[in-house]
C-alpha positions in Angstrom: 152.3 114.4 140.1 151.5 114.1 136.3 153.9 113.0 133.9 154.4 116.7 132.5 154.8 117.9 136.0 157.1 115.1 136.4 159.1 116.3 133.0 159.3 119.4 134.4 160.7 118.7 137.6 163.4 116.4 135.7 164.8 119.7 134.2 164.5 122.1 137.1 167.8 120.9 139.6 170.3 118.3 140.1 169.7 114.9 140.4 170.7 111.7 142.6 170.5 107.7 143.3 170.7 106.9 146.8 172.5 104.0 147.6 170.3 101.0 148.7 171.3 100.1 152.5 171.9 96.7 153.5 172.2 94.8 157.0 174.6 92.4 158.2 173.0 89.7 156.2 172.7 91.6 153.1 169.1 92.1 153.7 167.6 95.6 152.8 167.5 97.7 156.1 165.0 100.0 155.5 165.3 102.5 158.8 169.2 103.8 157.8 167.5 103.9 154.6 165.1 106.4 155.5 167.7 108.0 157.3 169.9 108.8 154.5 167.3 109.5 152.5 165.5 112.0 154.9 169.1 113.6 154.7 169.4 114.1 151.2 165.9 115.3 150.9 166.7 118.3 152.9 169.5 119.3 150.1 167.7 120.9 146.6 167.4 118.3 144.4 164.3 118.0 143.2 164.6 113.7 141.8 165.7 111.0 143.9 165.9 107.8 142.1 165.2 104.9 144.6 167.0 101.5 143.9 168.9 103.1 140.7 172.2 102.4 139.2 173.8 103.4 142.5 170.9 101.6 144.7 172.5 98.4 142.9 169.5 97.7 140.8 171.1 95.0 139.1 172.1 93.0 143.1 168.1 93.8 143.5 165.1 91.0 143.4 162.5 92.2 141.5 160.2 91.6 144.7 162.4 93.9 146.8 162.3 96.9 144.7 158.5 98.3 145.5 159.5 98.3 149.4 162.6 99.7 148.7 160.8 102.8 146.8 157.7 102.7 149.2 160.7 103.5 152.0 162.1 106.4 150.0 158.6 108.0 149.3 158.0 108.0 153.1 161.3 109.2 153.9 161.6 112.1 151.1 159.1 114.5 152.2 158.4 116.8 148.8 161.3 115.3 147.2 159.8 113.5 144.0 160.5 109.4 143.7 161.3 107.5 140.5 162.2 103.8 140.6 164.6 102.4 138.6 163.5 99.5 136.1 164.9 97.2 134.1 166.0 93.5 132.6 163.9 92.1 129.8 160.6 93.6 129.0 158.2 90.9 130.7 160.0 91.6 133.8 160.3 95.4 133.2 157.2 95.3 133.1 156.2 93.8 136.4 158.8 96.1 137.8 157.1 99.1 136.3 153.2 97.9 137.9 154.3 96.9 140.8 156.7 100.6 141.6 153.3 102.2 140.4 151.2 101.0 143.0 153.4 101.8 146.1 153.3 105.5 144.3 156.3 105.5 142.9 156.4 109.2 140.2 158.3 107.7 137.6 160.8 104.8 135.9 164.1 104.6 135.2 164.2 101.8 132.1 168.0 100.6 132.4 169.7 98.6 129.9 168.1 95.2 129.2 169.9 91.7 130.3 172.8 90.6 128.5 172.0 90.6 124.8 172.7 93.3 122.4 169.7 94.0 120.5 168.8 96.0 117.0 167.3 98.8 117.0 163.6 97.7 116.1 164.0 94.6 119.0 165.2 98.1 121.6 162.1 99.8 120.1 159.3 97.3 120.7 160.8 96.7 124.5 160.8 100.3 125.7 157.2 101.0 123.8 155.8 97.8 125.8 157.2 99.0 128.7 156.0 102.7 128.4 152.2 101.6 127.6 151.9 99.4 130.5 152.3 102.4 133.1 150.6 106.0 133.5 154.1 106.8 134.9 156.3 109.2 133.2 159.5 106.9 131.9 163.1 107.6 131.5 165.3 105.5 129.0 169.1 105.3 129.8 170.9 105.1 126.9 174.3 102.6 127.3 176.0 99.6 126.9 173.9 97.5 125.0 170.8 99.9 125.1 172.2 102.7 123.2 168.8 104.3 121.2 169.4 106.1 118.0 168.0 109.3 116.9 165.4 107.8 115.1 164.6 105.3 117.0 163.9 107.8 119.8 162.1 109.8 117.6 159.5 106.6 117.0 159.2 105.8 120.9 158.4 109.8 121.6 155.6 109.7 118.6 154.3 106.6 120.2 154.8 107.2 123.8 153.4 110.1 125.6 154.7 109.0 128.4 158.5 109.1 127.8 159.6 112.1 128.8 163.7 111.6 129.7 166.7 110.7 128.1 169.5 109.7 130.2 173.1 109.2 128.8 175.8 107.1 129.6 177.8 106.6 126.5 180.2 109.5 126.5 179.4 109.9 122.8 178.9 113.6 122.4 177.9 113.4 118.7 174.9 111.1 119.1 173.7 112.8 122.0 173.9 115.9 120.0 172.0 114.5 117.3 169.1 113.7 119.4 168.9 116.9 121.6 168.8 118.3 118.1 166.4 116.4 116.8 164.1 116.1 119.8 164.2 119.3 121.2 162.3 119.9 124.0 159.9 116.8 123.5 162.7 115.3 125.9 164.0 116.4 129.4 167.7 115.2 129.1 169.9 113.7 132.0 173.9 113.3 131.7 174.7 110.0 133.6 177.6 109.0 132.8 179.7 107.4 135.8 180.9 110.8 138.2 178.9 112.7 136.1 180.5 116.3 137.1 183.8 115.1 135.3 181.6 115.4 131.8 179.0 117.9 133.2 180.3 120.9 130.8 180.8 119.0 127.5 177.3 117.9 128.1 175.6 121.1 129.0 176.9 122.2 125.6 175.3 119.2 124.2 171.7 120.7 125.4 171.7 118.2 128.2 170.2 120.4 131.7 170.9 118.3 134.3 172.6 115.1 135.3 172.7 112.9 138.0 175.7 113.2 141.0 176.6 109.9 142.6 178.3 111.9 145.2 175.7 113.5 145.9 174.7 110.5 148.3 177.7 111.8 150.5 178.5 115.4 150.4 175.0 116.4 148.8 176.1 120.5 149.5 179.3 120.1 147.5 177.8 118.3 144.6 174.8 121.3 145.2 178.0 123.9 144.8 179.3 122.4 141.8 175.9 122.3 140.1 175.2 126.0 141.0 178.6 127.1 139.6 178.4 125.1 136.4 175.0 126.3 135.5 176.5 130.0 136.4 179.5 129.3 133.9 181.7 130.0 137.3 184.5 128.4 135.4 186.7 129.2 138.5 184.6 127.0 141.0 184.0 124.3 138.9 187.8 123.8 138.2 188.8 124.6 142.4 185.9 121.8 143.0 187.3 119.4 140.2 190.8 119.7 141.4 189.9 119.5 145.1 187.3 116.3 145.3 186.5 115.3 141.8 189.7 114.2 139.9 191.1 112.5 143.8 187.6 110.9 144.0 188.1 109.4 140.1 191.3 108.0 140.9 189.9 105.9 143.7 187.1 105.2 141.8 189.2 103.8 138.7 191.6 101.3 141.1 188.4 98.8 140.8 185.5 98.0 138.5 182.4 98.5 140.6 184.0 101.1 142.6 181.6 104.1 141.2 178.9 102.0 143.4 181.4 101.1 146.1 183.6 103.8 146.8 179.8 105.7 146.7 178.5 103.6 149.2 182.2 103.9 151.4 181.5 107.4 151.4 177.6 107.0 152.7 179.3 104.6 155.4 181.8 107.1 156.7 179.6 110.0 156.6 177.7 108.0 159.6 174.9 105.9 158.1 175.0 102.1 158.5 174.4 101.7 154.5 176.3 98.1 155.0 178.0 96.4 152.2 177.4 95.6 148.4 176.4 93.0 146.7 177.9 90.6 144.6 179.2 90.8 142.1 180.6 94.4 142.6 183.1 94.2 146.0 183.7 96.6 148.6 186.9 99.2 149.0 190.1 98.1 150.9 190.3 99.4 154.3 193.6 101.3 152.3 191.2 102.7 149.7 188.4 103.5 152.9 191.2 105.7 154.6 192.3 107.3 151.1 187.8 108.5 150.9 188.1 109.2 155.1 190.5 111.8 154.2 188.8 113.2 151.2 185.6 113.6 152.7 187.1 115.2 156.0 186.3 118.8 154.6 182.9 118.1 154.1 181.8 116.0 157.1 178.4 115.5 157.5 177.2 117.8 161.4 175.4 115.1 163.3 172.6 116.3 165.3 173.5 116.8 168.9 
């Protein structure tokens, strides 16, 4: 897939990040992997975004990452593959090659390590990255990676290969701006954590798609919500927000972390053997578990016989 192609398919559906599995030891266990992911593949989204924000990119060694991708491009079928991608540039870099060569679509460039940064310093890192792949790259905008309009406007000039623009600030104005400003030069992704709790403020903001977390678990609901809010069913969005959504925030906001953990809880009770996280994030209390058992019961996953 060409990087236009790539673009294109971006725009065209919702979006997810499958959780990266883990076994006992903590080790990446790639068959429940392909499991899950085979699963998810058979739902419409067009994206899956191997060892993303949700895949616990930042628990990841760099050396893990390509056979963590390599797993989800055998396991996905037609679904396209980006890898997430990230830390300072030298080692963005090697993230980027080496995701490349196990045939990896595209990059997700998360925040840099630790250190806010000016603008021109946030410039130079995603140009460097961007000319050291063919790929098609993605920049997430948040924390202390937030791109200005202008700034964006430089990369895109510069870089034929960045094609996305994920947010995950919340700040409608900026994002405004740059839809604005960019046009369609950009395919733009809402990511901010539970992204269906923002979803309409954002579509208003020009943004087309976004990614669901949720998705990982109870891929048709997350499906039904998309279909609705990109049908303005105003009615199904709000019975769906109500139902799952605003339940699923309030477990979510008991913990930092939890908008990876309680995800992951829910992959785990759906029937995959996802394990647990990493440190630094921790796991949900077995009292937090039952509270997602009981949410999820509507929309169990049917096991083949």
């Amino acid at each position: 897939m060409d990087v236009q192609a790539l673009k294109t398919a971006l725009g065209s559906g919702l979006l997810s990040f499958p959780v990266t599995h883990f076994d006992g030891e903590g080790r990446f266990a790639p068959e429940s992997y392909q499991s899950h992911v085979e699963w998810l593949s058979g739902f419409d989204a067009p994206v899956l975004f191997a060892a993303g924000g949700t895949g616990e990119f930042f628990s990841l060694k760099p050396a893990e990452i390509p056979a963590i991708v390599q797993a989800a491009i055998e396991a996905a079928g037609d679904t396209t593959i980006v890898s997430g991608c990230g830390y300072g540039t030298e080692i963005a870099v090697e993230i980027a090659q080496s995701v490349e060569k196990v045939g990896a679509t595209g990059i997700l460039l998360l925040p840099h390590y630790l250190i806010d940064a000016p603008q021109e310093g946030l410039y130079h890192h995603v140009k460097t990255v961007c000319q050291s792949t063919d790929m098609g790259v993605m920049v997430y905008n948040r924390d202390n990676a937030v791109l200005q309009a202008d700034t964006l406007a430089r990369l895109c000039d510069e870089c034929p290969n960045l094609i996305g623009f994920k947010d995950g600030t919340g700040d409608i104005g900026l994002v405004r701006q740059i839809t604005a400003k960019m046009g369609d030069r950009l395919t733009y992704l809402g990511g901010m954590p539970t992204a269906e709790l923002f979803a309409e403020a954002y579509l208003g903001a020009g943004f087309t798609t976004y990614s669901s977390a949720v998705f990982n678990f109870v891929p048709q609901l997350a499906m039904d919500f998309y279909k609705a809010l990109r049908a303005n069913d105003r009615a199904t969005c709000e019975k769906i927000l109500n139902e799952f959504f605003y339940p699923f925030m309030a477990i979510r906001n008991r913990q930092k972390g939890y908008a990876v953990s309680a995800i992951k809880a829910g992959v785990r009770l759906q029937g995959f053997n996802a394990g647990r996280v990493r440190p630094p994030i921790t796991d949900l209390t077995a009292e937090e578990e039952r509270m997602m058992d009981a949410l999820i019961e509507p929309y169990r996953r049917k096991k083949a016989a």
